[in-house]
C-alpha positions in Angstrom: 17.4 -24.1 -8.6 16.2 -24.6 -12.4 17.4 -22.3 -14.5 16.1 -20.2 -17.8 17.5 -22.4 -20.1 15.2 -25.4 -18.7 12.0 -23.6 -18.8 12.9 -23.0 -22.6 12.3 -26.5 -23.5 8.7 -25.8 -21.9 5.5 -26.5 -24.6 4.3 -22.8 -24.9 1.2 -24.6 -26.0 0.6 -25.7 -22.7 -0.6 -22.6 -21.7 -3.3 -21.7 -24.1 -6.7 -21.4 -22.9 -5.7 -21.6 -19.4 -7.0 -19.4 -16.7 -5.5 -17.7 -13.5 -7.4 -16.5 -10.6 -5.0 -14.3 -8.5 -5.4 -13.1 -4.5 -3.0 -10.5 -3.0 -2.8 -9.7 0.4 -1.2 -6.5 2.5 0.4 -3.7 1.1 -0.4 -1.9 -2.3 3.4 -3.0 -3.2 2.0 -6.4 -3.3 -1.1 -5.5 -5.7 1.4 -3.7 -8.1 3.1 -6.9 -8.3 0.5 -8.7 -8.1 -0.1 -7.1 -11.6 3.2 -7.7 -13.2 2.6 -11.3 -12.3 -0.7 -11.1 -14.2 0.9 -9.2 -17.5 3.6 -11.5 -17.5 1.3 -15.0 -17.7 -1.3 -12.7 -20.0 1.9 -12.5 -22.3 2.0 -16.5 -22.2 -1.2 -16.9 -23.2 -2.9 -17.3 -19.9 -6.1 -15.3 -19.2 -7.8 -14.2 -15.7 -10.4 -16.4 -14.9 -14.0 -14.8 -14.7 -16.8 -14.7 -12.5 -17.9 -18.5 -11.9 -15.2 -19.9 -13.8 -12.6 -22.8 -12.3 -9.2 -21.3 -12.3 -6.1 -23.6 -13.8 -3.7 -21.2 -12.3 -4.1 -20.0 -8.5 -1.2 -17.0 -7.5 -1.5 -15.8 -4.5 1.0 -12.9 -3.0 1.2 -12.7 0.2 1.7 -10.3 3.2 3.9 -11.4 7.1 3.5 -8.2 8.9 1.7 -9.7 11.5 0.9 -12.8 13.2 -2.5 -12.6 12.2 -1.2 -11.7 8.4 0.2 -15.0 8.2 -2.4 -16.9 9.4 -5.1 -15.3 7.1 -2.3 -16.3 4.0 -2.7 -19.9 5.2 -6.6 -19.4 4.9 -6.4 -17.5 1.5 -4.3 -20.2 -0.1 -6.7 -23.0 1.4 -9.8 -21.4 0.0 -8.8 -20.7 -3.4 -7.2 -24.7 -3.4 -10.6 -25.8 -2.8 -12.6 -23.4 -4.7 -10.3 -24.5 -7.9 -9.5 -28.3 -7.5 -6.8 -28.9 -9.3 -5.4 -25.6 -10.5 -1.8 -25.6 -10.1 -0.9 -23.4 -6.8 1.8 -20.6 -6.4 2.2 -18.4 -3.4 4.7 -15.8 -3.4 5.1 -12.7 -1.1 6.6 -12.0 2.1 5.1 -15.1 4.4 6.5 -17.1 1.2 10.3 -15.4 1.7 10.1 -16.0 5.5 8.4 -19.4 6.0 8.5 -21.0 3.0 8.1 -25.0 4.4 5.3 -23.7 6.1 3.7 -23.0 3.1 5.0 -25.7 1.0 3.5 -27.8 3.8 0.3 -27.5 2.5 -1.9 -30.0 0.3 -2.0 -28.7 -2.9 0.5 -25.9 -3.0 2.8 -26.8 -6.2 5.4 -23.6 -6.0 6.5 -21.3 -3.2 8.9 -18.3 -4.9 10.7 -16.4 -3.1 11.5 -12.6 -2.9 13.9 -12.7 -5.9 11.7 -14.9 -8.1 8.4 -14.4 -7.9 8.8 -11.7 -10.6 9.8 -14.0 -13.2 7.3 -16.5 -12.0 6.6 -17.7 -16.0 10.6 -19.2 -15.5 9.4 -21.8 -12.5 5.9 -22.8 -14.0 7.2 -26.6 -15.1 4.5 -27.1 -17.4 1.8 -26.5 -14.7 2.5 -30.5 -13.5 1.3 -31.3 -10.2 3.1 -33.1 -7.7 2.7 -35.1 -4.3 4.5 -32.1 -2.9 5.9 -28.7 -4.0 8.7 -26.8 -4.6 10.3 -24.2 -2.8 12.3 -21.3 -4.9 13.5 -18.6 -2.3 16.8 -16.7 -2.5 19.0 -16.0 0.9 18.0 -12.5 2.1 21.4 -11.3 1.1 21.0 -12.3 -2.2 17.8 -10.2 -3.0 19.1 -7.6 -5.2 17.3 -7.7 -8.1 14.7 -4.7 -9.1 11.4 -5.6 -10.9 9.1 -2.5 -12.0 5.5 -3.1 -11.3 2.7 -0.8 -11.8 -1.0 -1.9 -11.3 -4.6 -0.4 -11.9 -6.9 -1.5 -9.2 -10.5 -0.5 -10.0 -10.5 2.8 -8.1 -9.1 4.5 -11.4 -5.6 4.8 -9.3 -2.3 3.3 -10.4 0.5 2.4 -8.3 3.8 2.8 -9.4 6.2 0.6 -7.8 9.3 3.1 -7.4 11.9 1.3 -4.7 12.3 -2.3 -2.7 13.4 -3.4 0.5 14.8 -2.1 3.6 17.9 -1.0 5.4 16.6 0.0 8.8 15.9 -3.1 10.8 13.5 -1.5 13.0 13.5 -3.8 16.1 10.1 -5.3 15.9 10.2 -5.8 11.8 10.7 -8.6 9.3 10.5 -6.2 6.0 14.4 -6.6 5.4 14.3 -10.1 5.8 11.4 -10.7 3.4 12.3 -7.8 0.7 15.7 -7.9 1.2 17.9 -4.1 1.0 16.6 -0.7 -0.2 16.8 -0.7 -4.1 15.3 1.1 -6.8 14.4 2.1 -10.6 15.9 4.5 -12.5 14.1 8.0 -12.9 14.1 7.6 -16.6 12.4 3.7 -16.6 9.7 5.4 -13.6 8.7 8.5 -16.2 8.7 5.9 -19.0 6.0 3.8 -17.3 4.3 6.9 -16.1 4.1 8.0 -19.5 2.7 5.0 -20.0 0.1 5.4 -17.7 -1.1 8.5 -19.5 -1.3 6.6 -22.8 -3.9 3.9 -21.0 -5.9 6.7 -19.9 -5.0 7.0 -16.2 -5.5 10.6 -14.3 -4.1 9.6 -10.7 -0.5 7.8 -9.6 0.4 6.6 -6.4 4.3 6.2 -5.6 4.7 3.1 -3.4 7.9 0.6 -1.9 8.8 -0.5 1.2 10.5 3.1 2.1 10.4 4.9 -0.4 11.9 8.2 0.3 15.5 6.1 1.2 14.9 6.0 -2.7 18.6 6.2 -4.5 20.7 3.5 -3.4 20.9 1.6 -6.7 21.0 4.8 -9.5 23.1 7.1 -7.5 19.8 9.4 -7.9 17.5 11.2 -5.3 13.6 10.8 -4.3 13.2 14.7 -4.7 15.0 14.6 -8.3 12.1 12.2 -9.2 9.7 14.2 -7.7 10.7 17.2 -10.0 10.3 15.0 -13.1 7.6 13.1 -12.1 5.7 16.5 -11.8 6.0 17.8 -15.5 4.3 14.7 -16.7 2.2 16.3 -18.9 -2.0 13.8 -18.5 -1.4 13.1 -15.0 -4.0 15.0 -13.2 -2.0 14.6 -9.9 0.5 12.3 -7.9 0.6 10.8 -4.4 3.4 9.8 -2.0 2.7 6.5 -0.3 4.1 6.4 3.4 7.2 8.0 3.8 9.5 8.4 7.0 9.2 11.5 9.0 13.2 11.4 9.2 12.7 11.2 4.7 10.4 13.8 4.1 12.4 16.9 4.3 11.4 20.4 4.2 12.8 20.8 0.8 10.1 17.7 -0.1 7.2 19.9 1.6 7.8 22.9 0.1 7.6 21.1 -3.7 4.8 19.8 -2.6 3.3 23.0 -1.8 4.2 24.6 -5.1 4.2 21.4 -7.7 1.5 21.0 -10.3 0.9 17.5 -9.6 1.6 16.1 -6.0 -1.5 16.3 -3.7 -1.1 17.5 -0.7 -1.7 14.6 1.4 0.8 13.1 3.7 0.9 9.5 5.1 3.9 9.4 8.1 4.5 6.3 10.3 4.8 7.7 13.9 4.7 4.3 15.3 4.9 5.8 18.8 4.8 9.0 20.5 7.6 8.3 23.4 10.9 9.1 22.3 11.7 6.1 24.8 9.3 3.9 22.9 10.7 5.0 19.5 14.3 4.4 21.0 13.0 0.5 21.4 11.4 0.4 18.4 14.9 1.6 16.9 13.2 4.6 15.0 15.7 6.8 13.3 13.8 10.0 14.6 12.2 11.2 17.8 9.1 13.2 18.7 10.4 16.6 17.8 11.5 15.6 14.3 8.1 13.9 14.0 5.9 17.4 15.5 8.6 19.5 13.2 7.4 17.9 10.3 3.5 18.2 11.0 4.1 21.8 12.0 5.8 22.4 9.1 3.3 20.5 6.5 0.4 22.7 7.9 2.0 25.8 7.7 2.7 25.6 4.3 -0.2 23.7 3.1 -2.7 24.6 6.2 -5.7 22.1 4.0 -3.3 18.8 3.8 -4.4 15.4 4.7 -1.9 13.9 7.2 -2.2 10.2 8.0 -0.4 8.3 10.8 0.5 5.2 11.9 1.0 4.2 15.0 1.7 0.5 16.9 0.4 0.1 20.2 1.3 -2.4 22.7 4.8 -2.8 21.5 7.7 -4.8 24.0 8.4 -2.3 26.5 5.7 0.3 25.9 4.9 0.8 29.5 2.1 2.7 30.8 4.0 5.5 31.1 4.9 5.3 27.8 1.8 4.5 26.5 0.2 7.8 28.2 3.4 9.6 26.8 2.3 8.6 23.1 -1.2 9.7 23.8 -0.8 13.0 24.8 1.2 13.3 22.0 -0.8 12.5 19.1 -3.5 14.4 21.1 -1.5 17.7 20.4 -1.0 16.7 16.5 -2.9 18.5 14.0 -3.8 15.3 11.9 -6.3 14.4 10.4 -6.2 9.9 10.7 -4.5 7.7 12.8 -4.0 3.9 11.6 -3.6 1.9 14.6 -1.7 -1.5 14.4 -1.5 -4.0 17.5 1.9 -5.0 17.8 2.4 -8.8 16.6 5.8 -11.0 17.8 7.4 -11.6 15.0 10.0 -14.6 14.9 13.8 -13.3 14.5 13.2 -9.8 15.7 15.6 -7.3 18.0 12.2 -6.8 20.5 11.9 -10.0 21.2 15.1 -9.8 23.7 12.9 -6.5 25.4 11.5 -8.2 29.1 8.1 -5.9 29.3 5.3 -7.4 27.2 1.6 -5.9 26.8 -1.4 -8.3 27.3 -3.5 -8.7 24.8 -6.5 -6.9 26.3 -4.7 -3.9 27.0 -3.6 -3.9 23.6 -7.2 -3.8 22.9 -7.4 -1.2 25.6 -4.7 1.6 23.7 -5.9 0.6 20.0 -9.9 1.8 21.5 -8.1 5.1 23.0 -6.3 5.8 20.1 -8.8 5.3 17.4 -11.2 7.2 19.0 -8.7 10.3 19.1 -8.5 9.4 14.7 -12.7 9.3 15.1 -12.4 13.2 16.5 -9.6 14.5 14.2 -11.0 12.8 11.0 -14.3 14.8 12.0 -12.5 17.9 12.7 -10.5 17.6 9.4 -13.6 17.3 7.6 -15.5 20.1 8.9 -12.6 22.3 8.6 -13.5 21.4 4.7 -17.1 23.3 4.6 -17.0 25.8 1.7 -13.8 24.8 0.2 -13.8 24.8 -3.7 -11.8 20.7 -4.3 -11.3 18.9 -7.4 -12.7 15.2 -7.2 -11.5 12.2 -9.5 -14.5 9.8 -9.1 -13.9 5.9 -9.3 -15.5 3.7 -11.3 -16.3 1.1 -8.2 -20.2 1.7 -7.5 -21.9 1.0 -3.6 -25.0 0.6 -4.4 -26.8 3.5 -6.7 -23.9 5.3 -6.0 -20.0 5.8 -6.7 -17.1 7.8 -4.9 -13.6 9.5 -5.2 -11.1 11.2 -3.7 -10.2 15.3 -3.7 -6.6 16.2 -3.8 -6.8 16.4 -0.3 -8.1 12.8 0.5 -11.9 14.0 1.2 -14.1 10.9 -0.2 -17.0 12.5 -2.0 -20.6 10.2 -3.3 -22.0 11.1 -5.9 -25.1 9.2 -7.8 -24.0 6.2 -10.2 -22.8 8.1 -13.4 -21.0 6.3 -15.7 -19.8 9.3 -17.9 -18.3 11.0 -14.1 -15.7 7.7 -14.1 -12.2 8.6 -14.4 -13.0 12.1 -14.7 -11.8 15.4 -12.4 -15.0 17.6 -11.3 -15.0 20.5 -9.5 -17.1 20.7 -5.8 -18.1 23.0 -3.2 -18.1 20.9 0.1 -21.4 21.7 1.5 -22.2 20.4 5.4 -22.8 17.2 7.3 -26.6 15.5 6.8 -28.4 14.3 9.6 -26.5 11.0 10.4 -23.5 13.5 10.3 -21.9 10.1 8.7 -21.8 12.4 5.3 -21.4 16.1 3.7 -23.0 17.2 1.2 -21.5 19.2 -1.5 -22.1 21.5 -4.7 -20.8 21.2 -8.1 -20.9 24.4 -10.2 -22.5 23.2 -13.5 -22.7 25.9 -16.6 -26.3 23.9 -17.1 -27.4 22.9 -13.1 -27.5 26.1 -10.8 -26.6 23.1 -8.1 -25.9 19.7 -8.2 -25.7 17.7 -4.6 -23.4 14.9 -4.0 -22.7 13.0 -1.0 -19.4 13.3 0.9 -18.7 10.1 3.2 -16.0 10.3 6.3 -13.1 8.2 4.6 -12.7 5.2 7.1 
């Protein structure tokens, strides 16, 4: 592997003027990276490419949670190969960390960086010289350690703070360890620095993300709910969000801040994954149904208006019918208010693969229809239970149309008419009732100058 004191004898001039178009794909750990990527090559000199301009720099970060994930990688790096002929090609990510020939493979891919080096991407760039074929820079899983802060703006007006790494559960049908490597982590005081910092560039809303984050800890010595605490008293932050966090992580003591704290929005995302405690024993889930309902219960009692997401896998080795119908009537009796439903994919190198009973394809199909249409029914439920409440929206500066959107503290999507001025800011609304579609609510804003003004509320999807 080259090492720094190569990549000091590079031209820094060689980078001047040149342009990077950048594609990320999966998780919003990826954008955030994806974004420290960009800052680091904007330090060099290098600029993002525009609208209709010919990138000399491709980066594209990718996701390998699925079988389809990788295959719609290999189409990503294709199409922006040929939409920028000749730009010098780097894909990082997960698909990179697991199946890096497979990448470097491909005509017109110059790097492939692993894990442990696609944070320091500037260190590998070799002058931006093409060659017949690339090279691959991708550290042993074992030797992932390192911790690389990342926090990203997308254009939603949300940031996402990158706050731990990795993975130390080797759930049986999961490649996350192997592609991120162990659970690790950033300081409290370098996460309230860049929060801070977030502040200072005008930013009202912060999403905590990482592979599991509430195992947060393992490389400080410190504890998820001790950055919680400081997280809340940062003074500009109009509120917080936890990213999915494991029903065995969030503890009670976690709730109940969030029921009192300043900041943290009371919505919830928790991977279920399967409602069969004999499913969830395959799946080599470190809880079991009662945990899981305990926590729901628990959430809605203290915060009865929370948003609570879910995910769930269907169709994984071994899910019988049995077990299937198990998981159903389970999430049935959930007060939720989403479910995110994932097909199970074989991945390569995975515990499941030794489990005998395997789901078709079609009934696959089958459970994901069954399952998303008990989300369509809760969602609406959720939503109605809304009518009349007083919520405080952040709208986004992305606009549909004549019209724009944001989020309440409680995940309700509100429209609104195309305002510039209402971007980044925090209104307050009465939700109001469904229109005739019933695809959206409407709802009041107290003005001291409009008796009422009516915006559009849309059922998040």
């Amino acid at each position: 592997m080259r090492g720094v004191a190569q990549t000091d004898m590079i031209d820094n001039t060689v980078f001047e003027n040149k342009k990077a178009a950048y594609y990320t794909l999966g998780c919003k750990l990826n954008f955030a990276e994806t974004s420290a990527i960009g800052r680091q090559l904007q330090q060099a000199g290098i600029t993002r490419v525009r609208k209709g301009q010919r990138a000399d720099i491709c980066v594209i970060n990718t996701c390998s949670v699925t079988e389809l994930a990788d295959k719609k990688c290999r189409q990503a790096i294709r199409k922006m190969i040929n939409e920028n002929p000749g730009a010098f090609v780097v894909v990082t990510g997960c698909y990179a960390q697991l199946k890096p020939y497979d990448i470097v493979g491909i005509e017109g891919v110059d790097l492939v960086l692993g894990a442990e080096q696609k944070l320091d991407v500037f260190q590998y760039l070799d002058e931006l010289k093409k060659k017949e074929r690339g090279s691959v820079f991708a550290s042993k899983t074992t030797h992932i350690k390192t911790f690389v802060p990342s926090c990203s703006a997308d254009d939603r007006t949300r940031y996402f703070l990158k706050v731990q790494d990795g993975c130390d559960y080797f759930c049986s049908f999961c490649t996350i360890p192997y592609a991120r490597g162990r659970s690790r982590n950033a300081s409290i005081a370098s996460l309230l620095t860049q929060a801070q910092e977030v502040v200072a560039q005008g930013g009202k809303e912060i999403v905590l993300t990482g592979v599991n984050i509430g195992d947060f800890g393992h490389t400080t010595g410190e504890k998820f709910f001790d950055l919680l605490k400081v997280l809340d008293e940062v003074e500009g932050i109009e509120r917080f969000r936890i990213s999915s966090i494991e029903p065995n992580l969030l503890t009670d003591e976690i709730i109940d801040f969030v029921t009192r704290s300043k900041r943290f929005a009371a919505h919830f995302h928790i991977p279920l994954q399967a409602g069969s405690d004999a499913t969830l024993k395959l799946m080599k889930r470190r809880y079991d149904t009662a945990l899981f309902r305990h926590k729901i219960e628990k959430i809605k009692q203290s915060i009865p208006d929370a948003f609570i997401g879910v995910d769930v896998i269907v169709g994984v080795r071994g899910e019988t019918d049995e077990f299937f119908a198990e998981s159903e009537d389970f999430i049935n009796s959930l007060d939720i208010s989403q479910l995110h439903v994932f097909s199970y994919s074989e991945r390569p190198g995975t515990q499941a693969l030794k489990i005998e009973h395997v789901v078709e394809p079609r009934e696959k199909q089958h459970r994901s229809k069954l399952l998303l249409d008990i989300s369509d029914r809760k969602l609406r439920t959720f939503y109605e239970s809304q009518k009349g409440s007083r919520r405080k929206v952040l709208f986004e500066q992305s606009r549909h149309g004549d019209k724009m959107h944001g989020f309440t503290e409680n995940y309700v999507k509100l429209y609104a008419d195309y305002d510039p001025a209402l971007i980044n800011k925090v209104m307050e609304v009465v939700v109001g009732d469904f229109n005739a579609e019933e695809t959206a609510m409407a709802a009041i804003f107290p003005s001291p100058h409009i008796r009422h003004e009516e915006f559009l509320l849309s059922m998040s999807k």
